[in-house]
C-alpha positions as CSV (number, residue, x, y, z in Angstrom):
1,X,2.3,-40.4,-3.6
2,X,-1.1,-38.8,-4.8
3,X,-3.1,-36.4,-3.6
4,X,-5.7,-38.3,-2.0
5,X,-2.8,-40.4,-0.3
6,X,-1.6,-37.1,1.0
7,X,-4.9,-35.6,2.2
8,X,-6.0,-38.7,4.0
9,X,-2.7,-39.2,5.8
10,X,-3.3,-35.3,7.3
11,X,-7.0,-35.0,8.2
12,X,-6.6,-32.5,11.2
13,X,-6.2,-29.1,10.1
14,X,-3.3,-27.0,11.8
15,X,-4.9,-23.4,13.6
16,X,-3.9,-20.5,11.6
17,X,-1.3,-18.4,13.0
18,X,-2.3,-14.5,13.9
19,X,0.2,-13.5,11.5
20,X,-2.3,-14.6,8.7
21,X,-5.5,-12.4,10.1
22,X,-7.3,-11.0,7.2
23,X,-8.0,-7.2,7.5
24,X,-11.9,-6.6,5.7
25,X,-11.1,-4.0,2.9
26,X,-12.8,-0.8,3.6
27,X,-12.5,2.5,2.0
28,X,-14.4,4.6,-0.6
29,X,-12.6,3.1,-3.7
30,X,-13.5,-0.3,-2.7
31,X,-17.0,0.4,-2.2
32,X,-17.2,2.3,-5.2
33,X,-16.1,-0.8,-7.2
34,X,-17.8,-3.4,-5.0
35,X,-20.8,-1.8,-6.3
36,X,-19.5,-2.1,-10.0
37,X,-19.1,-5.2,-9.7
38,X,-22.4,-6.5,-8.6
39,X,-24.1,-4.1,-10.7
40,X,-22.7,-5.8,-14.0
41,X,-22.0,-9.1,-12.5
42,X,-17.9,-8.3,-13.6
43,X,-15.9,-11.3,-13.3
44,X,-12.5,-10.7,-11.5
45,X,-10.6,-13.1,-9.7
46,X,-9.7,-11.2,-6.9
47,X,-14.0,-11.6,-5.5
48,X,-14.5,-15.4,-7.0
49,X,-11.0,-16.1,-4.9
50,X,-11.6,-14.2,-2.2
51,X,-8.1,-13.0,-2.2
52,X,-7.0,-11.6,1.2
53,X,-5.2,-8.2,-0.9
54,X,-8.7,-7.0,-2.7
55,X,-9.1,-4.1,-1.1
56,X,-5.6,-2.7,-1.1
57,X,-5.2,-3.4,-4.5
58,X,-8.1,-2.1,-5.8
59,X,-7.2,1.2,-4.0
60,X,-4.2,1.3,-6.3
61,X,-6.7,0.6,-9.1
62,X,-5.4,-2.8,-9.5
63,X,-7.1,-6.3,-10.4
64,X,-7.0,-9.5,-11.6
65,X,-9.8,-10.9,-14.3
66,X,-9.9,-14.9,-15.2
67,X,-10.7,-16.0,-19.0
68,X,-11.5,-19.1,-20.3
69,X,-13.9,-19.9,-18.2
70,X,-13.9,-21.2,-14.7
71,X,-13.5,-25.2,-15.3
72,X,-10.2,-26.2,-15.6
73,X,-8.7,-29.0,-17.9
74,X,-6.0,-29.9,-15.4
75,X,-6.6,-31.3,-11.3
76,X,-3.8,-29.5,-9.1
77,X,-3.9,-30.3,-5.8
78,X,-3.6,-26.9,-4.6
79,X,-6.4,-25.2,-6.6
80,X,-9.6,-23.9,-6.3
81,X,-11.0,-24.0,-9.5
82,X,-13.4,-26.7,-10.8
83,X,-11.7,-29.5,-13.1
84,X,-13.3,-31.0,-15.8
85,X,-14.4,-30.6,-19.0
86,X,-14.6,-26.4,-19.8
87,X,-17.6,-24.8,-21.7
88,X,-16.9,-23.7,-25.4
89,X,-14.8,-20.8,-26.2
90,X,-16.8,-17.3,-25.2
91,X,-15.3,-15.2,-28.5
92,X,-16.9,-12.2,-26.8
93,X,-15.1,-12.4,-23.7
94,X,-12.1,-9.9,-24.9
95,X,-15.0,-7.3,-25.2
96,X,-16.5,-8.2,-22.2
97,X,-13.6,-8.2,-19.8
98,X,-11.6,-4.9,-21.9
99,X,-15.2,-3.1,-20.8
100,X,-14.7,-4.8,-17.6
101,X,-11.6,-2.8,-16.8
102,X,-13.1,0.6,-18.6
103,X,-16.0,0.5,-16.2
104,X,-13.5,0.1,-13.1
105,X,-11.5,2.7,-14.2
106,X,-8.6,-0.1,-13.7
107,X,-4.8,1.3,-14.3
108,X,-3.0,-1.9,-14.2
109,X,-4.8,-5.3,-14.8
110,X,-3.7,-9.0,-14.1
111,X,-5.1,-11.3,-16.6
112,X,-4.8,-14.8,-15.8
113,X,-7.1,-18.4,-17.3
114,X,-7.8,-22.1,-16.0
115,X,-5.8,-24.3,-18.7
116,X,-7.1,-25.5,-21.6
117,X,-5.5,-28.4,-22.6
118,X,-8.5,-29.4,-24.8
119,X,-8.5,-26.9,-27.4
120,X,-5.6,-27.1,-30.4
121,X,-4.3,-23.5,-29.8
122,X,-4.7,-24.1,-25.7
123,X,-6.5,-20.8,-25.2
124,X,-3.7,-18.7,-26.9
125,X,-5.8,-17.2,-29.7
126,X,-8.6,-15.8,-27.1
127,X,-5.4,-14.5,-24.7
128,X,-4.2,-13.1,-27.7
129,X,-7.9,-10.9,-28.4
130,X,-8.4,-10.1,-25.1
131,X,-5.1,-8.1,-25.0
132,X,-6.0,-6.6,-28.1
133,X,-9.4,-5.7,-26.9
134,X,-7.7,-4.4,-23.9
135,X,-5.2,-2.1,-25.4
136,X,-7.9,-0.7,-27.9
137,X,-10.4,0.5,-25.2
138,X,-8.2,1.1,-22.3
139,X,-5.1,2.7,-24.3
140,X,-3.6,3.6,-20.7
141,X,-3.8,1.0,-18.8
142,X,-0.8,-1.4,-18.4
143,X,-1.0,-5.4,-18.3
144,X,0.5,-8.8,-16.7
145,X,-0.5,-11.7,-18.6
146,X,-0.3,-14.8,-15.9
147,X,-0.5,-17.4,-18.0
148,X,-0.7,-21.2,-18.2
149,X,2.7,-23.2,-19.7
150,X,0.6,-24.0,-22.7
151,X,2.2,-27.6,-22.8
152,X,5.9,-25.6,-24.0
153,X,4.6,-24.9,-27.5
154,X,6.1,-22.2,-28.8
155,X,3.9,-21.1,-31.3
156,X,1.1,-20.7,-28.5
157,X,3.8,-18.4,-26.4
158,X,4.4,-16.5,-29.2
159,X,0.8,-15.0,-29.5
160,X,1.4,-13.8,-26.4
161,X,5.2,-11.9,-26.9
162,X,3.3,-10.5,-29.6
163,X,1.0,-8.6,-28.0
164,X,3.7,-7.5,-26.2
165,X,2.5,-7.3,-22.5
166,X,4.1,-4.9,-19.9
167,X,4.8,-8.1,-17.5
168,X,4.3,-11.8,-18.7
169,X,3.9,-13.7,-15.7
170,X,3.7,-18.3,-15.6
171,X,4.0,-19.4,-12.0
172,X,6.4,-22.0,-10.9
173,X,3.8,-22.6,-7.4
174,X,6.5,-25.2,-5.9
175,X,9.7,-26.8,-5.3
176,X,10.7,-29.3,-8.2
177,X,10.3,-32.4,-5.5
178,X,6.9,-31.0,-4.9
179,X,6.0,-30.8,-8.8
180,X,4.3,-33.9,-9.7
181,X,1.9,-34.2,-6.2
182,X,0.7,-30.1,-6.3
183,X,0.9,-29.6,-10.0
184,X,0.2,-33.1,-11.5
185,X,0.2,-32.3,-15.2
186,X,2.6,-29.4,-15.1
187,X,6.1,-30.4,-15.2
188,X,9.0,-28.4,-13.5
189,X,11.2,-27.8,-16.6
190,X,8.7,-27.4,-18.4
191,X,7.6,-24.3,-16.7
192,X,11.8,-23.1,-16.3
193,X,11.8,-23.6,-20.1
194,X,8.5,-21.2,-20.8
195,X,10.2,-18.4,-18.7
196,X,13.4,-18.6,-20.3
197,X,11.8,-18.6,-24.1
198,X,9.9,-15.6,-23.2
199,X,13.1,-13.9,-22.1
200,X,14.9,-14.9,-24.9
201,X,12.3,-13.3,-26.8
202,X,12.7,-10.2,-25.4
203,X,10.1,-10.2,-23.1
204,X,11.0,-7.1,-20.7
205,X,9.8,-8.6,-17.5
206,X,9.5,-12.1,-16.8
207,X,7.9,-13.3,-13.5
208,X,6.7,-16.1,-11.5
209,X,5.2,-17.4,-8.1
210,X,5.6,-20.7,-5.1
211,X,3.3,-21.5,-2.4
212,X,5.2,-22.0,0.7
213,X,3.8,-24.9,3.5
214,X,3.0,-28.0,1.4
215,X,6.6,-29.7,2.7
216,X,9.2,-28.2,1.0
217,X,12.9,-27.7,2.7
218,X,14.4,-24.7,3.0
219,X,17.4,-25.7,0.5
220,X,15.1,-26.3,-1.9
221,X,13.4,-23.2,-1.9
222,X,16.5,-21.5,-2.4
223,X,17.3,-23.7,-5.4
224,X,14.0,-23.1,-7.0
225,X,14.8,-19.4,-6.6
226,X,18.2,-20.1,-8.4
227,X,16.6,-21.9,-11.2
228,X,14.5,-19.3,-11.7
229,X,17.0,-16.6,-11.8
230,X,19.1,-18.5,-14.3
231,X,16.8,-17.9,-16.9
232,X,16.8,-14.2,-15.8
233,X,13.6,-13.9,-14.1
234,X,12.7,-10.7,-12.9
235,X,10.0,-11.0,-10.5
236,X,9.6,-13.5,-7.8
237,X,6.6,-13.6,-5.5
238,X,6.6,-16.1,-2.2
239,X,3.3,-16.8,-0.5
240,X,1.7,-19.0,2.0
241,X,0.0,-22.3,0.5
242,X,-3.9,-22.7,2.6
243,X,-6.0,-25.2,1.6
244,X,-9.4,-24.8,-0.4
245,X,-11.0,-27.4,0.9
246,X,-10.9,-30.9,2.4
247,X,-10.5,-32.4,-1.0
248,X,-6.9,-30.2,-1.8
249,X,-3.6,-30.7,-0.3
250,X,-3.1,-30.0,3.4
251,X,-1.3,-27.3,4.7
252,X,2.2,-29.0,5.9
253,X,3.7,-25.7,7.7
254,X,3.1,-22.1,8.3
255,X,5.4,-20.1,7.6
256,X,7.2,-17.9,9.7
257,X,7.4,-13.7,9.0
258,X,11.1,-14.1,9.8
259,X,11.8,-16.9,6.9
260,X,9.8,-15.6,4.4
261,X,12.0,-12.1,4.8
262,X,14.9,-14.3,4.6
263,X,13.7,-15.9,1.5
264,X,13.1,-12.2,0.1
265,X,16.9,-11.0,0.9
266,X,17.9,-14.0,-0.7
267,X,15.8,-13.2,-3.9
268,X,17.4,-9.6,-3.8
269,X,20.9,-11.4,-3.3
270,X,20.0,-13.7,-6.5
271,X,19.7,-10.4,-8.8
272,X,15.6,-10.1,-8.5
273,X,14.8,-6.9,-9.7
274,X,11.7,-7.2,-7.1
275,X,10.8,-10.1,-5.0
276,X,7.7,-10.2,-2.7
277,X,7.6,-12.4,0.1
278,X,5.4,-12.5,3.1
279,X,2.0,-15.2,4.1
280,X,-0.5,-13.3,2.6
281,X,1.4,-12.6,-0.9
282,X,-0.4,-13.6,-4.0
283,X,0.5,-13.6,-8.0
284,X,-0.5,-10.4,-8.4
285,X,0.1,-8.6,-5.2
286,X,1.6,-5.0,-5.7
287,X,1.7,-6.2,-9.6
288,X,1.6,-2.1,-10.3
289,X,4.8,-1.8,-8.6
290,X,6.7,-4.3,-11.3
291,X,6.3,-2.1,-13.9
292,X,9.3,-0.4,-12.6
């Protein structure tokens, strides 16, 4: 079924539950950097996303910057960002997001990128720089890499083990069933296979993320967190899927507090050496707190 089958056949939006009431961040650290921000126009994902955690985790000095640009090359039915065909390369944007992070005196940053399925290396080599460019100018702070399967190839995965990142991170986002309607070009195994080479590689911690409330079963939830502790994933994070727009995939269920701390003491049962579960989670929520 496609997306657009799916999306017509569920036009009337479900009333969010209270349990997913957004607390405005406040507090001196948050001003402080809100002003950064707009100051020198600093691109993170945690404003252009208007992610519900912002203000706690940029207490912790925490947050998440997006390379590549902002069009992806791929049309998931869950996402946000724009798809279609991406700008050229920026080859000064490891400069500009490493002095990005110096300005906002960030201790632990989340780099993530749209996919780039139209250049040769998919985006590696720039993921690659920006780490570098990281590391040289901000010699203490530590780094998750969230990024994109890279179509499986290897040789694009290992520019990335070999800047050695504190976390590597490649999200999973939903049940295998589910695979082909929310993450049409992705492919389920693909993505198991990607976390288990970077393991394998001695990557120290592995981690991934699902959306919970596009129609997946309870069983299958639990066997996605299986399949994703068989190839010894470290870090799982379970959020609630809400819909971007009118155009994305409709929001099937909310999710109850009381399931999604089932689905974390089941994590914790699996072997997860963390496993964060709860509506508002995101990728990167607590990401300070895996380093450990």
């Amino acid at each position: 079924m496609s997306v657009e089958t799916l999306v017509k056949e569920n036009t009337k939006r479900t009333p969010k539950p209270k349990w997913l009431r957004v607390k405005l961040p406040t507090g001196k650290k948050y001003t402080n950097l809100r002003k950064l921000v707009d100051k020198y126009d600093l691109h993170t994902i945690c404003t252009s996303g208007s992610c519900p955690n912002m203000g706690e985790c940029w207490s912790e000095g925490t947050a998440t910057f997006m390379i590549l640009g902002n069009v992806c090359t791929r049309s998931c039915g869950f996402c946000g960002v724009k798809t279609g065909r991406p700008e050229n390369v920026d080859w000064d944007e490891p400069e500009k997001v490493a002095r990005s992070i110096k300005l906002m005196e960030i201790k632990h940053a989340v780099v993530t990128s749209v996919d780039r399925d139209d250049l040769k290396d998919m985006g590696s080599i720039i993921w690659q720089e920006t780490v570098k460019a990281i590391r040289r100018m901000n010699p203490n702070t530590t780094l998750e890499t969230l990024i994109p399967d890279f179509q499986g190839v290897e040789k694009n995965i290992d520019r990335i083990i070999a800047v050695k990142p504190e976390v590597v991170s490649h999200n999973m986002e939903t049940v295998k069933r589910l695979t082909r309607e929310v993450r049409i070009q992705a492919k389920y195994d693909r993505s198991l296979a990607v976390l288990k080479y970077l393991k394998d590689q001695g990557i120290e911690r592995t981690k991934s993320g699902i959306m919970l409330g596009l129609g997946e079963r309870e069983e299958e939830v639990i066997q996605t967190l299986k399949d994703l502790r068989s190839v010894g994933l470290d870090i799982v994070t379970i959020g609630q899927y809400l819909q971007p727009s009118k155009k994305h995939l409709p929001v099937q269920q909310f999710i109850t507090p009381d399931q999604f701390k089932k689905y974390e003491e089941i994590g914790l049962e699996l072997g997860f050496r963390h496993v964060e579960s709860g509506a508002l989670v995101r990728s990167s929520y607590k990401a300070q707190k895996h380093l450990t």
